[in-house]
Every structure is written in C-alpha cells, then in structure tokens.
C-alpha positions as CSV (number, residue, x, y, z in Angstrom):
1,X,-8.5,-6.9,-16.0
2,X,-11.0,-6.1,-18.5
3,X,-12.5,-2.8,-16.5
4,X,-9.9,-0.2,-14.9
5,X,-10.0,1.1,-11.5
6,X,-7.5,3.7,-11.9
7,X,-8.5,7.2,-11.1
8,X,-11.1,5.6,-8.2
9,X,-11.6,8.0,-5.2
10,X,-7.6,8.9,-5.3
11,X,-6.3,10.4,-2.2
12,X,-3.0,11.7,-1.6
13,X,-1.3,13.4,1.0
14,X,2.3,14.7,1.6
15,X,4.3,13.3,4.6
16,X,7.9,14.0,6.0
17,X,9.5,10.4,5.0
18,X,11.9,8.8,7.3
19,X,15.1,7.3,5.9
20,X,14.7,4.1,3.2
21,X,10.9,5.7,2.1
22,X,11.1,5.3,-1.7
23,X,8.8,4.9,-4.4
24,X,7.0,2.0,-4.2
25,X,7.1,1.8,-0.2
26,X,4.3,0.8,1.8
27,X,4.4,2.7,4.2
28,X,2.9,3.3,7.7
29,X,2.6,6.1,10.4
30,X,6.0,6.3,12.7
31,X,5.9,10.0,14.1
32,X,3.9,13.3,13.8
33,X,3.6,14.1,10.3
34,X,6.1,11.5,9.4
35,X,5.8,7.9,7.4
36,X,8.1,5.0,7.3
37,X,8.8,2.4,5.3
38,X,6.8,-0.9,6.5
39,X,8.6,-3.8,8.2
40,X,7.5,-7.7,8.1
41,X,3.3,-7.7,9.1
42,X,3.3,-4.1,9.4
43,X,-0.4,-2.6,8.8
44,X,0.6,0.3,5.9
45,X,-1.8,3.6,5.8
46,X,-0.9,3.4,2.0
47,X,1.9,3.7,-0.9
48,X,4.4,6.2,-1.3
49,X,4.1,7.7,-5.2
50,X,7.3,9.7,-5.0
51,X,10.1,11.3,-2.6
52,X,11.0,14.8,-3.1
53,X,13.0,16.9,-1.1
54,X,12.7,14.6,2.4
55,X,8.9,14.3,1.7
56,X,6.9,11.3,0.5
57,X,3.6,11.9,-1.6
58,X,1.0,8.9,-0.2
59,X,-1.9,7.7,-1.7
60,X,-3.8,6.3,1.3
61,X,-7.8,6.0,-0.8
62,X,-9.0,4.6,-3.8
63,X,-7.3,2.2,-6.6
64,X,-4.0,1.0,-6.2
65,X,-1.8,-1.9,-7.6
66,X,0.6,-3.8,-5.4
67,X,2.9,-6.2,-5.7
68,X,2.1,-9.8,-4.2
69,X,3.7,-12.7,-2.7
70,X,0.7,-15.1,-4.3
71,X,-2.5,-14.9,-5.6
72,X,-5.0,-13.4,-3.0
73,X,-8.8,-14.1,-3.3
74,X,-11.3,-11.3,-4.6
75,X,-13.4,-9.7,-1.7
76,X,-12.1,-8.2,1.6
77,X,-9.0,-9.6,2.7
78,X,-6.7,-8.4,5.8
79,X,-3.7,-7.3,4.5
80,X,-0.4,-6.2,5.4
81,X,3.4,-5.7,4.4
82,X,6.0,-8.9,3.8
83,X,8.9,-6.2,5.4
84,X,9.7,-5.8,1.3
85,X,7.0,-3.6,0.2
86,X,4.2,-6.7,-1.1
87,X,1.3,-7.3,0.3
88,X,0.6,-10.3,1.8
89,X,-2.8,-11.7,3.5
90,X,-2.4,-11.4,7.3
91,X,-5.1,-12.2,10.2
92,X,-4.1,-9.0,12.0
93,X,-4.3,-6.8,8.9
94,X,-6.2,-4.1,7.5
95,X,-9.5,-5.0,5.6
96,X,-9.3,-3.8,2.2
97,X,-10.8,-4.9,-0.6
98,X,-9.5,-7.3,-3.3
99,X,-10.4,-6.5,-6.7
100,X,-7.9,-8.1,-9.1
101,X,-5.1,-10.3,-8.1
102,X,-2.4,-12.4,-10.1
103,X,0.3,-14.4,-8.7
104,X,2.5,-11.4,-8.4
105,X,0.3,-8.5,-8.2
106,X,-3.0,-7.9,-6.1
107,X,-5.1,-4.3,-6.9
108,X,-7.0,-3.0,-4.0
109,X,-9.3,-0.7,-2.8
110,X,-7.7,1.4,0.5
C-alpha cells in the first residue's frame, strides 16, 4: 500500500473480556460491558489490541488490518468472522469498507 491509513479516526474502548479474548480477537458484544471472542459468521464490533487484567482494549473505528481467508474486493463489503479471528466476506455481515486487501490480509475501515 503506497498511502497509510494507520492513525485514521482510531477509537478504542475498554471491555471486560470473556475467557479465550486475546490479542488479535475479533470480537463481538456477549453481555453488559463484556466482549467475546467471535465464533464462525459472527458480526465483530471490532479487534481486541490487548488483554490486561480480565479487560480487553477494542478498537471498534477507524483503520485496521486483519487477517483474511482470500483476497476481498476494494469498496464496501459485508464482513464477518471465520470462528478463527479472519475476516471473511459474508451476506449477513457488517458493511465496512475495503481499502487494501491481499490474499492473506484485508485493511478496513470500521
């Protein structure tokens, strides 16, 4: 990618995180003040930066690099989790928009 994203509208917020919530994780809602790691066509809120302490830092706006289970097409795309924290195009997913992809990574706007 010849420009960089990184830095773009950045948004995160701290979350109680359920059991298996790592780095890495997308995650998604699963209780009051709580996120959870993202099962198979699970619509994630966003990624988890870091676990400290029982609670997971999420970055749920602006830039973010993920990786993929193929090359996905520039432009908005409906997106969700493959159960093993990649994104994967899915008709029931949430609209983000596709700004960079490769065959094994795919940087979106949330």
């Amino acid at each position: 990618m010849k420009t960089n994203m990184r830095g773009f509208n950045e948004n995160v917020a701290t979350f109680e995180a359920a059991s298996g919530v790592t780095e890495g994780s997308l995650v998604k809602m699963s209780d009051d003040d709580k996120v959870a790691k993202c099962g198979s066509n699970d619509i994630f809120c966003g990624v988890c930066l870091n676990v400290r302490d029982g609670y997971a830092a999420v970055q749920l706006t602006g830039y973010v690099e993920l990786p993929a289970t193929e090359k996905i097409a520039v432009g908005y795309k409906k997106l969700a989790s493959n159960g093993s924290d990649k994104a994967i195009v899915y008709a029931s997913g949430r609209e983000l928009l596709v700004v960079d992809s490769t065959t094994s990574t795919v940087g979106v706007i949330l």
